[in-house]
C-alpha positions in Angstrom: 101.7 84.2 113.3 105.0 85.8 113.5 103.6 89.3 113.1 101.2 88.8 116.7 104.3 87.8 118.2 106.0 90.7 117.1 102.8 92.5 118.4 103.4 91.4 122.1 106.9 92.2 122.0 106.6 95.4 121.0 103.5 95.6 123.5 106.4 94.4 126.6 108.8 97.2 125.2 106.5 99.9 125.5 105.6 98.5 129.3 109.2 98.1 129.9 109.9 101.7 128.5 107.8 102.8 131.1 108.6 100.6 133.8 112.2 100.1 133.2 114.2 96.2 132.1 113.3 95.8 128.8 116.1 95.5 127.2 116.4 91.6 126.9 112.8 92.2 124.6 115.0 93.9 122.2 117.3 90.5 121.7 113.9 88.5 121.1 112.5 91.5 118.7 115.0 92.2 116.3 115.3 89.1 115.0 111.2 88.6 115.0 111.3 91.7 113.1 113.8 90.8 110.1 111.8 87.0 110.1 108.3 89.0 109.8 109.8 91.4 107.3 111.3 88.5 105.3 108.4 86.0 105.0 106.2 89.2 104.2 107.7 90.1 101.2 107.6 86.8 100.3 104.2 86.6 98.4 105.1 82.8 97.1 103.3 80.3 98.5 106.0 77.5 99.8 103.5 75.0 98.2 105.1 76.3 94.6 108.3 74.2 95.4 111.8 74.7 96.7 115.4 74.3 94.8 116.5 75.0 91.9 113.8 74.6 88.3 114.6 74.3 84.7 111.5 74.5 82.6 112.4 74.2 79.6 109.2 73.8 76.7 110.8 71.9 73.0 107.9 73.4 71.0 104.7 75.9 71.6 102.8 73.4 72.6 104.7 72.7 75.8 104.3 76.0 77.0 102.4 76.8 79.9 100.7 79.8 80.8 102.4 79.8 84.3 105.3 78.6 86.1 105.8 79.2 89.7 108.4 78.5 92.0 108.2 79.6 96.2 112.2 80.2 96.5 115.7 79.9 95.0 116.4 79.6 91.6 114.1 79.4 88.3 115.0 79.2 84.3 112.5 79.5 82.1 114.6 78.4 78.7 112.0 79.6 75.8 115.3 79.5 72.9 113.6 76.6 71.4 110.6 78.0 70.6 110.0 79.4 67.4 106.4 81.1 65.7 104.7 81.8 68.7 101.5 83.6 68.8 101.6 86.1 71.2 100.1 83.8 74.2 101.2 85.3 77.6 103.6 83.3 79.9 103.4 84.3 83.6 106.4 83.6 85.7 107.3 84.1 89.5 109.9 83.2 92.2 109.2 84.1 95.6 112.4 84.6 97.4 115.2 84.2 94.7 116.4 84.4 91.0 114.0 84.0 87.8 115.9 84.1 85.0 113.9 83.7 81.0 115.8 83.3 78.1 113.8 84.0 75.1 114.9 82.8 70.8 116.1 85.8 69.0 113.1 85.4 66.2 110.5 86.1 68.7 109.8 89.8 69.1 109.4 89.9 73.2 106.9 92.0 75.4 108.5 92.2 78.6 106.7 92.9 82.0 109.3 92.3 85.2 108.2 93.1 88.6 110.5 92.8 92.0 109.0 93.7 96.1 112.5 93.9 96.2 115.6 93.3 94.2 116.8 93.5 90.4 114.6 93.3 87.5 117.3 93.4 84.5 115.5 93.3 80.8 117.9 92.7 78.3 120.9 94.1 79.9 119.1 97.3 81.3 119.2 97.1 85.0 117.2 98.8 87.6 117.2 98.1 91.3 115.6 98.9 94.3 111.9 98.6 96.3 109.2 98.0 94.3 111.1 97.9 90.8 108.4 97.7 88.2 109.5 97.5 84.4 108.0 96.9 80.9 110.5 96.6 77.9 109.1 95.5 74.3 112.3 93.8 72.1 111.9 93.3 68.8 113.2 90.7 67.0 115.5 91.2 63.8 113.7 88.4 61.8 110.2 88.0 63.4 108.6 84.8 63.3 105.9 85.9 66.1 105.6 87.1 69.4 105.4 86.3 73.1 104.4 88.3 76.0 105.9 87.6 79.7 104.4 88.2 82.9 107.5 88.1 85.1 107.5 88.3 89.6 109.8 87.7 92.3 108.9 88.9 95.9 113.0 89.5 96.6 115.5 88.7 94.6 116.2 89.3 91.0 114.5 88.8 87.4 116.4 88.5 84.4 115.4 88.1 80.6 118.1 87.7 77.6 118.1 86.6 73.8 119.5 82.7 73.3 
């Protein structure tokens, strides 16, 4: 919806640009443009929930294979899990902060994605458009492994040792 807006107001620029007073179009347009940028790189349906989340499984079999959230803030506290077998956990934000914090006996197979933003695996950074990392940590002490699937549209993703 907001981008066919956008659509006629560019449309009455180019018209005005030929025909002269257009410049009030340009108050209306940049602000349609940043709010049709925004919600684009947003890829999180707002259906996934708002606010703050704190998933946070006690054992192996309280994981779920996915946890979404459509904006702010969402912890995903895996440091009570212990022997897991390698089952991939997919986690996204839309517009916001994921942040997973995995046990130090798991050895960790890392895949963090940002649209735009931060993805920062275990203390190695990289910003930017389009950031796409994979980092496998082992542990010192195995007692299995995990694999994460991790998104945000913008904003930042974050994985540490407990």
């Amino acid at each position: 919806m907001l981008a066919s807006e956008l659509v006629v107001v560019g449309l009455g620029l180019l018209v005005g640009a030929r025909f002269g007073r257009s410049r009030s179009l340009m108050l209306l347009g940049v602000p349609l443009a940043a709010a049709t940028l925004a919600t684009s790189a947003v890829s999180m349906p707002v259906a996934a929930g708002l606010g703050d989340r704190l998933w946070q499984p006690a054992s192996t079999t309280g994981l779920q294979p996915t946890y979404r959230l459509g904006a702010w803030d969402g912890t995903l506290d895996l440091s009570r899990l212990s022997g897991a077998d390698a089952r991939p956990v997919t986690a996204s934000v839309g517009l916001g902060r994921l942040r997973v914090i995995v046990p130090r006996d798991l050895d960790v197979t890392v895949h963090g994605r940002a649209g735009a933003g931060n993805v920062t695996l275990f203390g190695d950074d990289h910003a930017g458009r389009r950031v796409d990392r994979q980092v496998t940590d082992p542990s010192v002490a195995s007692t299995g492994s995990i694999t994460l699937d991790l998104r945000v549209g913008v904003g930042h993703v974050e994985v540490d040792r407990a």
